[in-house]
C-alpha positions in Angstrom: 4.7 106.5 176.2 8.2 105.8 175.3 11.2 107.8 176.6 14.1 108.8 173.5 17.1 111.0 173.2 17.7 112.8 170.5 20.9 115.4 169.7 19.6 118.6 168.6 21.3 121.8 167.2 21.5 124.9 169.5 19.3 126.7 166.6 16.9 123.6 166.8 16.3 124.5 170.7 15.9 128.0 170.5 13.4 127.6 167.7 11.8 124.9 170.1 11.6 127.3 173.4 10.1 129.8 171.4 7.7 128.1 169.8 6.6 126.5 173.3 6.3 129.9 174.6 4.2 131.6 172.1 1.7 128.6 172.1 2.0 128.6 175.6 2.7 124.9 175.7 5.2 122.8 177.4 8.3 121.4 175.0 7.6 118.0 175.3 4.1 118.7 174.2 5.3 120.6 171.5 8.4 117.9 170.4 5.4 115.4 170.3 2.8 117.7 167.9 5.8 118.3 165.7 7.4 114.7 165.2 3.1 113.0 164.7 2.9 115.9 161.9 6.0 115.4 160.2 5.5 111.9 160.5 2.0 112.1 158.5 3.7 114.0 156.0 6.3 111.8 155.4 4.7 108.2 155.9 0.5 109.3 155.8 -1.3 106.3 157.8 -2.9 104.3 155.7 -6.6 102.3 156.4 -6.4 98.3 156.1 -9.0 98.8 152.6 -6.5 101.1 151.3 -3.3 98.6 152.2 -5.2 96.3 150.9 -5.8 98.1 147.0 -2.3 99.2 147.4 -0.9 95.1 147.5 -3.0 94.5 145.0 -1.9 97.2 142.7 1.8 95.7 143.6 0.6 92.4 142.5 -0.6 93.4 139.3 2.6 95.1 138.4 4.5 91.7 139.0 5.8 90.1 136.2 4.0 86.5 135.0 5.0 84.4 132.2 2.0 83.6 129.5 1.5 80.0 130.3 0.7 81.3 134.2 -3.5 81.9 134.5 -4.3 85.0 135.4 -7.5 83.9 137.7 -6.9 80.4 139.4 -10.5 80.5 141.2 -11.1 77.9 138.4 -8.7 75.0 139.8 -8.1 76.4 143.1 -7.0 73.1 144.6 -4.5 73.0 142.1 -2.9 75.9 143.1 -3.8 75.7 147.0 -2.5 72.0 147.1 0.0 71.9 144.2 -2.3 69.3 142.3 -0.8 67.8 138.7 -2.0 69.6 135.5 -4.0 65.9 133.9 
């Protein structure tokens, strides 16, 4: 685990030692359970399948010119190796 200091209202720590006493927890314990929720509300974990759909989805909203191909499996050395159009 990693150490941190934080600056904290005097409301903050009152609402903090009372919570820890009515759950009957210690504060760090409490700190920690508080920071992972928020956290997962404001930035959710993602799985690697979903990172991956969400790159693609990126990608498709990129902007291309015409003349660019849409699906280069056809001449992938082309576009892997920079080969000349003949």
């Amino acid at each position: 685990m990693q150490r941190i200091s934080v600056h904290i209202t005097d409301e903050t720590k009152q609402r903090i030692d009372l919570a820890a006493k009515a759950k009957q927890k210690v504060e760090a314990d409490l700190i920690r359970e508080a920071i992972d929720e928020g956290l997962k509300k404001i930035y959710p974990p993602t799985s690697s399948a979903q990172a991956l759909l969400n790159l693609a989805k990126m990608a498709e909203d990129l902007p291309s010119r015409p003349e660019e191909p849409t699906d280069i499996s056809e001449d992938t050395a082309k576009y892997a190796f920079g080969g000349k159009d003949e």
